[in-house]
N, C-alpha and C positions, 0 to 999 in steps of 0.2 A: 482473734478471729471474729470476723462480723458479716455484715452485709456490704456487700458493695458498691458504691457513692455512683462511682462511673459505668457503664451509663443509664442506670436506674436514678439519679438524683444529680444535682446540678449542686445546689446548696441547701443547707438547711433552711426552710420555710419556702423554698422556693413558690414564687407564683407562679410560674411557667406553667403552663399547660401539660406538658410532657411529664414533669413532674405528679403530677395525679396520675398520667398515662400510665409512667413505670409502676409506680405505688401499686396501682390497679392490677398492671399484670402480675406482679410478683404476688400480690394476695391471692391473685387464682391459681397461677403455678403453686405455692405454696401449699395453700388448702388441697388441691386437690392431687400432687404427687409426694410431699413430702410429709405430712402430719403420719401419727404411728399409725401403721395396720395399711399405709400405700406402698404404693408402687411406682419409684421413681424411672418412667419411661422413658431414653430420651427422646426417641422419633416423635412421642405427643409430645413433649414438652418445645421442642424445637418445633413444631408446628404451629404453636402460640408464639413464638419469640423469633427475635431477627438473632444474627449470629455473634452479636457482641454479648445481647441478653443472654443467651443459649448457653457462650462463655463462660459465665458468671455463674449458671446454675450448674453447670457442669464440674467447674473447676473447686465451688463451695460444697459440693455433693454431700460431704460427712459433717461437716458442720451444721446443714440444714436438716439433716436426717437427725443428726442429736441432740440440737438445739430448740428452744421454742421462740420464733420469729411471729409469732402472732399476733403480737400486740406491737403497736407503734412504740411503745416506751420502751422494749426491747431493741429495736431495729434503732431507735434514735440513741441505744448506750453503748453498741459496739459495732463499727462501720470497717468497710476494709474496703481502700480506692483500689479498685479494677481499672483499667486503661481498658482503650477500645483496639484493634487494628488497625493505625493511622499513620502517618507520616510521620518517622522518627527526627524530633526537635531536640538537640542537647544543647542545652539549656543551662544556668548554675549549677541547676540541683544536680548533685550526685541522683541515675537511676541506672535499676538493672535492665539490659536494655535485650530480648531475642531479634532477630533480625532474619526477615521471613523472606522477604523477596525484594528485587528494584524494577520498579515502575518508571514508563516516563509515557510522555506523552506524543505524540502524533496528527496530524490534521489531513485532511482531507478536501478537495473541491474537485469542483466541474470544469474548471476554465482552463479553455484550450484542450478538452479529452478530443479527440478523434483520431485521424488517420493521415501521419504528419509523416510524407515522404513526396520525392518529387517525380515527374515521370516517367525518368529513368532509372530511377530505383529496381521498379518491379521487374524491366527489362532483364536488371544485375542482376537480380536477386537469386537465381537457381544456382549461380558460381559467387566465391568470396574473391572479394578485389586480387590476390594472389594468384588465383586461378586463372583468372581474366590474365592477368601480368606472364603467366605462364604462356596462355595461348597466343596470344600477340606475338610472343618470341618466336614462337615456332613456326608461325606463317609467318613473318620474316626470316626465319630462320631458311624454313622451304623455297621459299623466291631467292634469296642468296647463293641456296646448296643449286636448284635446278639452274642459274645464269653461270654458275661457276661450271660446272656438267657441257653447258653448251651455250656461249658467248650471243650464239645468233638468237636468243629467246626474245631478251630484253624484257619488253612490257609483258610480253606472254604471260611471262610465268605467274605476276601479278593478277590478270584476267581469271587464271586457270584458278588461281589458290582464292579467290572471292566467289568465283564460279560453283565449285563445288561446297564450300563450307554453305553456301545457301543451297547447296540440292538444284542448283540450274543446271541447262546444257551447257556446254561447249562449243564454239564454232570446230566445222572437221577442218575447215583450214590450218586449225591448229596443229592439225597432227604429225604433218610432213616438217613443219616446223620445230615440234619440240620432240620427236622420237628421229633423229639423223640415223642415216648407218653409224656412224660414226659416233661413239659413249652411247651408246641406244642401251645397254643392258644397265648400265650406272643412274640414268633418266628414270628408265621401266621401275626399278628400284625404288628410288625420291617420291616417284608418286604412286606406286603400290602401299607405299609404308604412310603417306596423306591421306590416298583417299580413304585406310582403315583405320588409322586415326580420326584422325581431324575431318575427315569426310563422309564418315559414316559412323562411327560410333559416337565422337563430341555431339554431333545434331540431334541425335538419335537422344542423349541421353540430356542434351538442352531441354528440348520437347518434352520430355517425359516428368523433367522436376518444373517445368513451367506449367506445365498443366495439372501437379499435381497442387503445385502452389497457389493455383486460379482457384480451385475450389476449397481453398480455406478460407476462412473471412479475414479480411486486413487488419493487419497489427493496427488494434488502439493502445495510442499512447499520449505523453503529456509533457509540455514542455517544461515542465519544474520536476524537482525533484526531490531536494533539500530546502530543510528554513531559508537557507542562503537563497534561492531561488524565488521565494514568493513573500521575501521582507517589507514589501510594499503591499501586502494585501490586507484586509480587514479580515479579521476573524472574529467567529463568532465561540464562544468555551459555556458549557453548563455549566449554572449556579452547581448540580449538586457533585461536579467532579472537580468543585475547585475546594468547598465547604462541606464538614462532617456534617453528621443525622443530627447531634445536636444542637447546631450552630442553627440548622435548618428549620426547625425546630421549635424555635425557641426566640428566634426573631423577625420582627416584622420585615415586609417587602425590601423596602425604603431600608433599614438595617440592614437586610443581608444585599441588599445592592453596595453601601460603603463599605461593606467587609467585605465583599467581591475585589473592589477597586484597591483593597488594603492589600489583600495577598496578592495578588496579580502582579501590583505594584510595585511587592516585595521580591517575590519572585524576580522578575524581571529586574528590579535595580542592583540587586545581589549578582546578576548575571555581569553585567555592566563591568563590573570590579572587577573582573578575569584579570592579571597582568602576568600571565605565565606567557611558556614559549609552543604550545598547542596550536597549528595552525586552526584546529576543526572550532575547540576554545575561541580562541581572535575570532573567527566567522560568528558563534553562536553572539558573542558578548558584542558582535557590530549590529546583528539584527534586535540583540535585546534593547538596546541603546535604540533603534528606528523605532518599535514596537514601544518601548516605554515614554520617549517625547513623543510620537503621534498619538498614544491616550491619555497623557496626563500632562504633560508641559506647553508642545507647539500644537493646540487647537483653540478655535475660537469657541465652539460651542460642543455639548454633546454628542452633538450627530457626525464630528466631524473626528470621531472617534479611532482606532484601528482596531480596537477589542472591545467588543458588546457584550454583554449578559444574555444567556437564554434559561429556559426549564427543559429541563425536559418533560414535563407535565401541559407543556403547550407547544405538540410538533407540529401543529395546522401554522405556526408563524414563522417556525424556523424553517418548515421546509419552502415557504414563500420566499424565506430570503437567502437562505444558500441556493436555491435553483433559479438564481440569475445568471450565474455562471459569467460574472463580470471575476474583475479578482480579489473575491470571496473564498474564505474558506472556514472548516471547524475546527476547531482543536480539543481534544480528549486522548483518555489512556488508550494505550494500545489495545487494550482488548474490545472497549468498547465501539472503537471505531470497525472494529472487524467485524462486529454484529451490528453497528448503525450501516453498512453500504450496503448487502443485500435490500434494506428497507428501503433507503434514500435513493436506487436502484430499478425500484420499481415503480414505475412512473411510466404515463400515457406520453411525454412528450420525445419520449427515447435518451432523455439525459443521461450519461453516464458517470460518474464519481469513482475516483481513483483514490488508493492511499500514498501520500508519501512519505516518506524518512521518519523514521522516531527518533529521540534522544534529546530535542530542544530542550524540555523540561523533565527533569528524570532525578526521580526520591527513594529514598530507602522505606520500604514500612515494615510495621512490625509489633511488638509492642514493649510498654516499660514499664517497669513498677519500682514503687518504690523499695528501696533497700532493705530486706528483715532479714536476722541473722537466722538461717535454719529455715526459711518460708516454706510454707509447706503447699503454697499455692503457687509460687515461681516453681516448684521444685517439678509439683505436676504437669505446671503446663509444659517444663521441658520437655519431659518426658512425653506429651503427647502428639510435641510436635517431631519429634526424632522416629518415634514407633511408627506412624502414621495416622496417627489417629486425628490429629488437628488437621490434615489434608483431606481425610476422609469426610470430616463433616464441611470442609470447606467445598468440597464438590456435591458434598448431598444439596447444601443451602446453592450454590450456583445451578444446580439443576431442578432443584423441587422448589425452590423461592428466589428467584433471578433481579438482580437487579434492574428497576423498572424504570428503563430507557425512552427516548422518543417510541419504539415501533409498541412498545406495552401500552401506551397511552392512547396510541393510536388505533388496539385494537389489531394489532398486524400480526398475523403469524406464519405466512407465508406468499412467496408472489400472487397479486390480483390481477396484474396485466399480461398479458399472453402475446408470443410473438416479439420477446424481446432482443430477437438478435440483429447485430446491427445490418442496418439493408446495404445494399453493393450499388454505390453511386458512380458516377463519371470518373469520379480519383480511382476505383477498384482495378483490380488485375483482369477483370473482363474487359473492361474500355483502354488497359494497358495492351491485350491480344491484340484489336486495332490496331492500336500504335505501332506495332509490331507490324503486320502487315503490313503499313502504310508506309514505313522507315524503312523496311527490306527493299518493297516494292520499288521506293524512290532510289534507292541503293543500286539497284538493277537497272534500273535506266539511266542513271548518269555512269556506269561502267559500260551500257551500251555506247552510249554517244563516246565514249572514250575508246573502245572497241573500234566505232566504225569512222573515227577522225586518227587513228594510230593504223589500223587495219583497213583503211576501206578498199585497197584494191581485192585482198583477199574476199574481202566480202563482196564482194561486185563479181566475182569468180565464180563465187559458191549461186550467186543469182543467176548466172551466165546458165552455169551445170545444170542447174533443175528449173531452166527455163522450159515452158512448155512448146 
């Protein structure tokens, strides 16, 4: 039993930076909760340390409390490698392996958000196509039942059943026409049972869901959905959700840019090799395959990229270049995208940012250690991840110490722009009401003119009558 290498120490003599970093914190954690006569807290101790350090002091607890780590010649005679919480690799080596959760990843853009329907959408929209398929039947249905009723109708009945489904009048010449002595109770009937249907309650309750529907604001939406959908876009992925804190760390710009291009690379070629019978597979392994020659094979120069590097330590670049809202997009874990869109969100120019589909890239993590008969530090950490206790501190450190995203960098902590809902332009269900009136309206006049070239003596009659 010792100290542990990962991720307090990289290698022995390490020059790295971090390397003195850990050393450092561990002397202070050390000295100040573990020597005789302290008091090993964990909330202060987890207050100094991220939650892989925390791990380590947690899980070594009785060893540090009995042991004397205060001299480096101590610490450099008895070492015990800790793993972090990472992406589980199996690898040669035999390791014990716990396995916490599966992650994958998701992306995000702007292109093409708004309010994608056509004119006559909104008209539909208070009844489903069914309903609609319903009611047509029945006003065919009713013109069929009233000519069978009384042969002399003919067009009438047609006039009568568009007449009233719009709440118009009726010529009275109609009347002697379509109520005969003759079936007049069988008629009375056909259209006592229309005009409370179809003529007074359908209208009635069209109106009611269209105008309830006007004063909501219009579905946004987006025309992708899936990777398969936006295989052709550029994306932009963070350096620090593709590389661990040490990788980070520990190497220069220029470094962690070719170790970006390595895993991505790997990632992605590994996809490539799917040869199962998975339709969703085949799709994922067609766009890894577009996604993998458009950044590493078929370009001419850097810029001609499909996947960039960003920080998230510098959002004033990234949010210039995802809010072009060409076909752009980001790609991160599911969680983090759910806390990047409220940020990416609030913006003076009204942009809006949708998430789509997860599952492109998607890993086991967890962690592993190596094999000791009896461990008495595998054994604990089982155990504190079954009790609860390892979830417990993983939500204290996501809540009291958050991993520091584009909006922490930026200083964001909640919307600055006010008034961001979207405004009701020309496409909205206000300027769809128009429409409506304008298409009734025209409705009506070409059933007139059909009226008085089918009917015109009757109507020349009714002019005669209430001639002055």
């Amino acid at each position: 039993m010792g100290i542990w290498k990962d991720p307090f120490e990289m290698v022995d003599g390490s020059p790295y930076e971090s390397y003195f970093n850990h050393t450092a914190l561990f002397d202070q954690v050390y000295t100040t909760f573990f020597l005789p006569g302290k008091i090993a807290d964990d909330y202060e101790i987890a207050k100094l340390s991220n939650f892989d350090e925390f791990m380590g002091f947690y899980l070594l607890r009785e060893s540090l409390l009995q042991g004397n780590w205060s001299t480096p010649n101590q610490r450099q005679s008895e070492k015990y490698d800790l793993g972090q919480n990472q992406e589980l690799v199996y690898g040669d080596v035999r390791t014990d392996v716990i396995i916490l959760e599966r992650r994958s990843f998701g992306f995000l853009s702007c292109h093409g958000v708004g309010v994608h329907s056509t004119r006559l959408a909104p008209i539909l929209s208070p009844f489903d196509y069914l309903t609609w398929t319903f009611i047509l039947t029945s006003l065919l249905v009713t013109v069929l039942l009233l000519n069978i009723a009384n042969h002399a109708i003919g067009a009438i009945s047609f006039f009568f059943v568009i007449a009233v489904s719009l709440e118009n009048s009726i010529l009275a010449a109609y009347q002697n026409i379509m109520f005969p002595k003759t079936h007049k109770l069988s008629i009375q009937m056909i259209v006592s049972v229309y005009l409370l249907l179809l003529g007074t309650t359908l209208p009635a309750w069209y109106k009611t869901s269209f105008t309830m529907e006007m004063i909501v604001l219009p579905e946004i939406s987006v025309p992708w959905r899936t990777m398969m959908d936006v295989r052709n876009f550029k994306f932009y992925i963070a350096l620090e959700s593709i590389l661990d804190d040490l990788t980070l760390h520990n190497f220069s710009k220029q470094d962690l840019l070719e170790l970006f291009d390595v895993r991505v690379g790997m990632e992605l070629h590994l996809r490539t090799k799917f040869q199962g019978n998975s339709k969703i597979l085949q799709e994922y392994r067609n766009v890894a395959k577009t996604l993998y020659d458009g950044t590493f094979i078929n370009r001419d120069n850097n810029a001609d990229r499909l996947i960039y590097p960003v920080s998230y330590s510098d959002p004033d670049t990234f949010v210039e270049k995802i809010s072009t809202c060409e076909k752009v997009g980001y790609m991160d874990s599911t969680e983090n995208l759910e806390k990047l869109v409220p940020y990416l969100n609030d913006n003076k120019k009204g942009k809006i940012f949708m998430l789509g589909e997860s599952g492109f890239f998607s890993w086991l993590r967890g962690w592993q250690f190596f094999p000791v008969k009896g461990s008495h530090t595998f054994k604990r950490f089982k155990g504190m991840v079954s009790s609860g206790i390892y979830s417990h501190w993983e939500k204290w450190y996501e809540r009291e110490k958050p991993v520091k995203l584009f909006r922490h960098y930026a200083n964001w902590k909640f919307p600055k722009v006010s008034g961001t809902v979207p405004r009701l332009d020309f496409n909205s269900k206000i300027s769809t009401a128009f429409d409506i009136c304008g298409v009734l309206f025209l409705l009506s006049c070409v059933v007139l003119l059909l009226e008085m070239s089918v009917h015109g003596s009757e109507i020349g009659n009714v002019k005669k009558k209430f001639k002055p």
